[in-house]
C-alpha positions in Angstrom: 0.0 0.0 0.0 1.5 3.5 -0.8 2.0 6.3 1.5 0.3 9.2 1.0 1.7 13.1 1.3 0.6 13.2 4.9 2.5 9.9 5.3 5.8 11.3 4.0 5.4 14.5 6.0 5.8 11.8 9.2 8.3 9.2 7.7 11.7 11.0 9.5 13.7 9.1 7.2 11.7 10.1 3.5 14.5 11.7 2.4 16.7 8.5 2.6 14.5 6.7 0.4 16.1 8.3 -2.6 18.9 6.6 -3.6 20.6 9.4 -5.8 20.6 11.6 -2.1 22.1 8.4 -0.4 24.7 8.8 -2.9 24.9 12.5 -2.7 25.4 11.7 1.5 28.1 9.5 0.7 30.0 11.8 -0.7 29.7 14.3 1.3 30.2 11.8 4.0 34.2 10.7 2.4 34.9 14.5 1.2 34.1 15.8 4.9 36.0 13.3 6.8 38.9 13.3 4.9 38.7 17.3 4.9 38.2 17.4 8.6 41.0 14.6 9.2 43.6 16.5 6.8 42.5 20.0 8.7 43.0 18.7 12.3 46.8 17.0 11.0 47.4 20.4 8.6 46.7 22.8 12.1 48.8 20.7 14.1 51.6 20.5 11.9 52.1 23.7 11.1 51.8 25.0 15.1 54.1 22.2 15.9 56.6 23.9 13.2 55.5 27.7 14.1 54.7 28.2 17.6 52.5 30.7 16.6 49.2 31.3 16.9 48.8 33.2 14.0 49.9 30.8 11.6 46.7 28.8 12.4 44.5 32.1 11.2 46.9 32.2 8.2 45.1 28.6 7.2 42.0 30.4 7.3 42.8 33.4 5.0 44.1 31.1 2.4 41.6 29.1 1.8 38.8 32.2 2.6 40.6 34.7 0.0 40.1 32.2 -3.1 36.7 30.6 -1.9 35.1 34.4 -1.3 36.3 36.1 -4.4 35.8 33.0 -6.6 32.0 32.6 -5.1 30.0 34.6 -7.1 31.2 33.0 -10.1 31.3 29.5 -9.2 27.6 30.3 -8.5 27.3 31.2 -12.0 29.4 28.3 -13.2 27.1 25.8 -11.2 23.7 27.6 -13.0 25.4 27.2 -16.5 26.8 23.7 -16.3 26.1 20.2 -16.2 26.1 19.8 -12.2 27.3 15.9 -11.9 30.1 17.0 -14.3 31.5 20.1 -12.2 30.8 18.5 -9.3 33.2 15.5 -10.4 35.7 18.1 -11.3 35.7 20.0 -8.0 36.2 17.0 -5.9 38.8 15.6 -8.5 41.2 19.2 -7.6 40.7 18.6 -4.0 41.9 15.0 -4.1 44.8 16.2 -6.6 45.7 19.1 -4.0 45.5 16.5 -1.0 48.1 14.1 -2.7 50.7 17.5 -3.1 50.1 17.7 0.6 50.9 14.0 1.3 53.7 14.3 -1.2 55.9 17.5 0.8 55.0 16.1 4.1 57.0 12.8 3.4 60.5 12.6 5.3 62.8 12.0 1.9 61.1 15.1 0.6 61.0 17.9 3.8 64.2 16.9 4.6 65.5 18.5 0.6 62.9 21.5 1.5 63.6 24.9 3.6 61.1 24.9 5.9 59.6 27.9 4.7 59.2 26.9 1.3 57.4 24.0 2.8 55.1 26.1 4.8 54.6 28.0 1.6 53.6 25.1 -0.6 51.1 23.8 2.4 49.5 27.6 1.8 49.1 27.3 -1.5 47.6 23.7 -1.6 45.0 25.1 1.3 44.6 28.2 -1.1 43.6 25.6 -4.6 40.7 24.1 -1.8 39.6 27.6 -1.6 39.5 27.7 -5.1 37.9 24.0 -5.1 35.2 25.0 -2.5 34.2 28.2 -4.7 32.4 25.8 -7.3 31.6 23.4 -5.0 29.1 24.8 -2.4 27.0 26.4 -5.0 27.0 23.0 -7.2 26.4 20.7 -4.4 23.6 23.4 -3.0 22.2 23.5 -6.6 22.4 19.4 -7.0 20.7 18.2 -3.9 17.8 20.8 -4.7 17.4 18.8 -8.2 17.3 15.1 -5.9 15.1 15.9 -3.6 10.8 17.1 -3.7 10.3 20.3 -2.9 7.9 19.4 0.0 10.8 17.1 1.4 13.7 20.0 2.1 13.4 20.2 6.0 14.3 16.6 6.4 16.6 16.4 3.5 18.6 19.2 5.1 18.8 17.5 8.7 20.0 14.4 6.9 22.7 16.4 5.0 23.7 18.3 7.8 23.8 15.5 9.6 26.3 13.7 7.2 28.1 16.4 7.5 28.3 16.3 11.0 28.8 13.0 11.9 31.8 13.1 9.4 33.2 16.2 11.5 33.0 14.5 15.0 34.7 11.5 13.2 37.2 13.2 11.4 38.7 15.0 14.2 39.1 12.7 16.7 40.8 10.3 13.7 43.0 13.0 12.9 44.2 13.4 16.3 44.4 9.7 17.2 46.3 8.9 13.5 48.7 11.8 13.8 49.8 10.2 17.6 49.9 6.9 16.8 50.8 6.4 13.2 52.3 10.3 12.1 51.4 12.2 9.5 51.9 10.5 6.6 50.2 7.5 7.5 46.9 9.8 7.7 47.3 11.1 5.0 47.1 8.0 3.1 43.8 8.0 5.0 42.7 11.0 3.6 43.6 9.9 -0.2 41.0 7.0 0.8 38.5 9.2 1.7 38.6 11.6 -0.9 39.0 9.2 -3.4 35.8 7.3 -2.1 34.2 10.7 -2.7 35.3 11.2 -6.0 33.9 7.9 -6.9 30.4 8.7 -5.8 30.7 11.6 -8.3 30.0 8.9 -10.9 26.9 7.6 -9.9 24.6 10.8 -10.0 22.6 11.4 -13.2 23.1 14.0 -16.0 21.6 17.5 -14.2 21.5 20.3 -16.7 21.8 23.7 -16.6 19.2 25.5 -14.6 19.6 29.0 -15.8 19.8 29.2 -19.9 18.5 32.9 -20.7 21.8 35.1 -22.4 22.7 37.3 -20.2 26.0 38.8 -19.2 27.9 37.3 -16.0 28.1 41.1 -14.8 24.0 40.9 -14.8 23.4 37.3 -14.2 25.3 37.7 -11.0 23.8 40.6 -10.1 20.4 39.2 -10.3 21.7 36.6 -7.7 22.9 39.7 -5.4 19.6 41.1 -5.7 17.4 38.7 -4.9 19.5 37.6 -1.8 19.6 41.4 -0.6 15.7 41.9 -1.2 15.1 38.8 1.1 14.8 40.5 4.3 15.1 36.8 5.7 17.7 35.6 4.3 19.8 38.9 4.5 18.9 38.5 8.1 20.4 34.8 8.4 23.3 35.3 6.6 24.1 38.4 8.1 23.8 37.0 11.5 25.7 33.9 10.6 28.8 35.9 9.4 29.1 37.5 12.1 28.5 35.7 15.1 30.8 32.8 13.2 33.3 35.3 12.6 33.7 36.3 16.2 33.1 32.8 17.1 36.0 31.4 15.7 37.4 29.7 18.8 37.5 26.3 18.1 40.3 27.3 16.0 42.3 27.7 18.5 41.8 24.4 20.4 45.5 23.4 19.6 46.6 26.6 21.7 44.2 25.5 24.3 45.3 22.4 24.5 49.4 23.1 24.7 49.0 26.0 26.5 46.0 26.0 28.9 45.2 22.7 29.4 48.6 21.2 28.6 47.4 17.6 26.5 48.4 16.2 23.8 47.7 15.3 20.6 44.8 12.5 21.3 43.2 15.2 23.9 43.3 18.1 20.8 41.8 15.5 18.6 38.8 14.8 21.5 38.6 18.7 21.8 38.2 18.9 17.6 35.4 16.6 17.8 32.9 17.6 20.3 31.4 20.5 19.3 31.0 17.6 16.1 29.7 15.4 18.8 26.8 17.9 20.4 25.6 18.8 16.7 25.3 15.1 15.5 23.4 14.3 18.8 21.3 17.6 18.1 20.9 16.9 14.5 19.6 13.6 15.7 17.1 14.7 17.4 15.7 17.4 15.2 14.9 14.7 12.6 11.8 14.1 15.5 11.4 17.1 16.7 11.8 19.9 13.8 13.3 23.7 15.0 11.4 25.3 12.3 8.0 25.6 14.2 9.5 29.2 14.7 12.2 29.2 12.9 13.1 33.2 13.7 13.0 32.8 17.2 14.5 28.8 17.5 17.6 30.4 15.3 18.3 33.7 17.7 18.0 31.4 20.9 20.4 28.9 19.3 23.1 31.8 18.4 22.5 33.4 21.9 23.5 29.7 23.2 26.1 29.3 20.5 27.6 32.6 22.4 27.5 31.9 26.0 29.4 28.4 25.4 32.3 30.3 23.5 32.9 31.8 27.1 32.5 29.5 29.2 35.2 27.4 26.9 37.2 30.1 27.2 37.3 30.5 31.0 37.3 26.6 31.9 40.8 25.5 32.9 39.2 21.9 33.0 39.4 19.6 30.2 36.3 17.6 31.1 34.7 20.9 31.6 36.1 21.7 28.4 34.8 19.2 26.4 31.4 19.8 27.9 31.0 23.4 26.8 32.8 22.4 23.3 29.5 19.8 22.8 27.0 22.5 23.8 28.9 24.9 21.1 28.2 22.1 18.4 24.8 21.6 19.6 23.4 25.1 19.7 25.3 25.9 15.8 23.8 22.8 14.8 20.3 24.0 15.3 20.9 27.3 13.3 22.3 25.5 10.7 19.4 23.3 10.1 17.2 26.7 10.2 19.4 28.7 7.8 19.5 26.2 4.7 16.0 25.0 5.4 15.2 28.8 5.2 17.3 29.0 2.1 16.1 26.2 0.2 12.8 27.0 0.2 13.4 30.4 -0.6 15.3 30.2 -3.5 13.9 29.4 -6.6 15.4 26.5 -9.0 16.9 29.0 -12.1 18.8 30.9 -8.8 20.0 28.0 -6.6 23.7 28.1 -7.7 23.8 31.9 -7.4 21.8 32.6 -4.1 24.3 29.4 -2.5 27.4 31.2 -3.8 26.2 34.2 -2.0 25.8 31.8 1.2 29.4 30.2 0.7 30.4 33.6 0.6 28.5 35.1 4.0 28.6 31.6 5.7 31.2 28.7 3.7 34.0 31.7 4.2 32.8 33.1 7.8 34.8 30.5 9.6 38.1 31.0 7.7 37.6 34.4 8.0 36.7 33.5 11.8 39.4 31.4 12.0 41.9 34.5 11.5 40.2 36.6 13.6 40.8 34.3 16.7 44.5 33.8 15.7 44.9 37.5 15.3 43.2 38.4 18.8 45.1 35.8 20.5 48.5 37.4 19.2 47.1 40.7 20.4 45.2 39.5 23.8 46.8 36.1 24.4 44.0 33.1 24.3 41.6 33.1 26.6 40.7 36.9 26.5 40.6 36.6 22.9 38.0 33.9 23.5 36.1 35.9 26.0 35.8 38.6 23.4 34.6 36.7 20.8 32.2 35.0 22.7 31.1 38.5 23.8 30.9 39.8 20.8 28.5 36.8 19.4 26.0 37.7 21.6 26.2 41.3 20.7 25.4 40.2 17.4 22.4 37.9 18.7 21.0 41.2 20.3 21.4 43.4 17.6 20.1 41.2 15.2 16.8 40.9 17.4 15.9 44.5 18.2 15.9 44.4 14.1 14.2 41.7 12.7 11.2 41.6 15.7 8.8 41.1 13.0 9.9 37.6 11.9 10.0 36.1 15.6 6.7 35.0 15.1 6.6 34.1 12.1 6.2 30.0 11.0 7.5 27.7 8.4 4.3 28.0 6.6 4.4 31.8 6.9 8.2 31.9 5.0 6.7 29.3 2.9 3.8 31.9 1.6 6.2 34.9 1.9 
């Protein structure tokens, strides 16, 4: 007997039952995990070499430069092309930029490289994923639209997240645990596996055409993208509030500071500390699948930013790692439930002929917002040493939470079915 649409609307696993999206969560399963794994080994390799704090904000201005100012137009790209075939490209320059990395960090080769020029060639690599993550956002945003119904989005986007998430909390901890016990080379093989697995999966979607055919100009095309976005008092509102508060939210960045320096662990702690706040947004994510944020969806997303805020500073001020780890989960879990509002909000905002545009946009408030994020907390803790740089940027998140509500009062209120109708 089939299910009817009322039926579907209660089957917490309806988006599962297409196999193309199982693929599409497979690969975004690999390419996180191995991403994750080669960021956690990447941080700590390059602090170990440094000592400085700012080196790890350096990571995130490499890869943010190229995947900001090469958004707009990877949005473009993503409305104008064949989406399985640029999505198999962009996954096939991250795996080709991951094996240079494995390649420089081998013994027989850093030991015939100046250790500059190596930390200049690891830059660079970051800086061809920033490239890489230009095109892919908007393509992958634009791809998963075509899988899935319409009337399906909310639990398509917990599910994705999810992936996403449980590949976080997994990578972490794996980097940290491989790079103790086996080095960095042997995880990096790792990686290769991963993204490789990835790039497979590539293979198995079907032919999606372009979505946007009419002759325009790229200077007009992308500026309809820009204007739609910036006419959507919602989603101005969501990004805007997501850029910042991530922005000065940055800390988890500097989790291998922490741990040398405050709470004096080593490499299997750090990779424990990288994956809770994983950890509290699986678990969240989890949970949402049964019991959806987006009865208010305004209101659920400035509570979770206001939560996302007060756990930056309690991290900051514990001198506990237990404690630590604790506030770390509650950071995951409180961004996981704005990220489930934010792309549920955006997908069914965005119209089909606009998806790769209006997601470039995102990748380039949101995708870039923790790079950029990411430098902001290495260049505070330069200037303020650690924990008051943490302190401030907690701080300064909820600031943003506050500001953002005395200005957008209206669409506390509102519900699903009102944005929906909007």
């Amino acid at each position: 007997m089939e299910k009817d649409a009322s039926d579907f609307k209660k089957d917490p696993y309806i988006a599962l039952r297409f196999p193309e999206f199982r693929y599409f969560l497979v690969m975004r399963f690999f390419l996180t995990i191995g991403y994750q794994v080669q960021g956690v080994v990447i941080g700590w390799y390059i602090y170990n070499l440094t000592k400085d704090p700012l080196s790890l904000g350096l990571i995130g201005v490499a890869e943010a430069i190229p995947a900001i100012g090469i958004a707009l137009y990877g949005g473009y790209i993503a409305d104008k092309s064949n989406k399985k075939t640029l999505l198999h490209r962009v996954v096939g320059l991250i795996l080709v930029s991951s094996t240079v990395l494995f390649t420089v960090t081998l013994p027989s080769v850093t030991a015939q490289i100046d250790q500059g020029w190596l930390i200049s060639i690891i830059y660079v690599m970051i800086f061809v994923n920033g490239i890489a993550r230009g095109f892919y956002a908007p393509t992958a945003f634009s791809l998963m639209a075509m899988i899935i119904p319409r009337a399906h989005y909310p639990n398509s986007s917990t599910w994705n997240n999810s992936a996403w998430q449980t590949a976080a909390i997994v990578g972490p901890a794996l980097g940290g645990l491989l790079y103790g016990f086996v080095g960095i080379n042997h995880t990096f093989i790792f990686v290769l596996i991963c993204l490789a697995l990835s790039f497979t999966m590539t293979f198995f979607f079907k032919s999606r055409p372009a979505t946007y055919v009419r002759k325009t100009s790229i200077f007009q095309s992308l500026s309809e993208g820009l204007k739609f976005v910036f006419k959507t008092k919602m989603l101005v509102g969501a990004l805007s509030l997501d850029l910042f508060s991530v922005f000065f939210g940055g800390a988890v960045a500097l989790i291998p500071v922490i741990a040398t320096e405050v709470l004096h662990v080593g490499a299997t702690q750090f990779g424990i500390m990288r994956a809770m706040p994983a950890a509290g947004a699986v678990i969240t994510m989890l949970l949402m699948t049964r019991f959806s944020p987006m009865n208010k969806p305004w209101r659920n997303l400035l509570f979770a930013v206001t939560g996302f805020g007060l756990s930056i500073i309690c991290y900051g001020l514990s001198k506990n790692f237990y404690l630590t780890l604790f506030f770390l989960f509650l950071e995951g879990a409180f961004d996981s439930v704005s990220v489930i509002i934010r792309s549920t909000i955006l997908q069914i905002l965005t119209p089909d002929e606009m998806r790769g545009r209006v997601s470039a946009v995102n990748s380039m408030f949101i995708g870039s917002s923790n790079e950029i994020g990411q430098f902001e907390s290495g260049l505070t803790a330069r200037l303020m040493t650690t924990v008051p740089a943490v302190v401030f940027g907690g701080c300064m998140t909820l600031v943003v939470s506050g500001v953002t509500w005395l200005k957008t009062k209206k669409l506390v209120p509102m519900t699903l079915e009102d944005i929906s109708n909007s």
